[in-house]
C-alpha positions in Angstrom: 64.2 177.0 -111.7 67.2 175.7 -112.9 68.8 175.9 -109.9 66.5 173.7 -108.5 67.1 171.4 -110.8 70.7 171.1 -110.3 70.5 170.7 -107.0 67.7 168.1 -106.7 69.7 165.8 -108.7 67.5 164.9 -110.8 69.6 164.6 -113.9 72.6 162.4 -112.6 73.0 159.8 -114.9 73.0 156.5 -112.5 70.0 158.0 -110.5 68.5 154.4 -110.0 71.6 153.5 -108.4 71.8 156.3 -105.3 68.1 156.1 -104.9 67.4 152.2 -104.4 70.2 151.9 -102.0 68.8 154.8 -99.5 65.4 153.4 -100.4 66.2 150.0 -98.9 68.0 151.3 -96.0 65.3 153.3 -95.1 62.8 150.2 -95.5 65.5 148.6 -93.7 65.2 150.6 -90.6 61.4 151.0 -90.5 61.5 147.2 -90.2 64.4 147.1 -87.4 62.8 150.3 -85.9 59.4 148.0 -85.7 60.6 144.6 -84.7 63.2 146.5 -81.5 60.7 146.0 -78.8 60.3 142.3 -79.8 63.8 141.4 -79.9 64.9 143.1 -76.8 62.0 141.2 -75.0 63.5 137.8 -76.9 66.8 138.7 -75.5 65.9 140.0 -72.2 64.1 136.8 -71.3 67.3 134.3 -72.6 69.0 137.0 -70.1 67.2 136.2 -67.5 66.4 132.2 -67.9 70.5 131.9 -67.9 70.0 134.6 -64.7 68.1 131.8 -62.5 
């Protein structure tokens, strides 16, 4: 059990601080992941308006 502990990290003293970073990254890239197909339509069409 203690084991587990120590390697969960649940005891490091600035735990807010390496858990909201990788929280908002991973928000981050959810958002990214679901807004891709959109953007690379957005882009594809100024691609080929400039095309023509």
């Amino acid at each position: 059990m203690i084991d587990t502990v120590l390697h969960t990290g649940s005891h490091h003293p600035n735990l807010v601080w390496v858990l909201l970073p990788s929280l908002l990254s991973f928000a981050a890239g959810l958002g990214i992941g679901a807004t891709s197909g959109r953007l690379r339509n957005v882009f594809d069409q100024s691609q080929t308006a400039s095309n023509d």
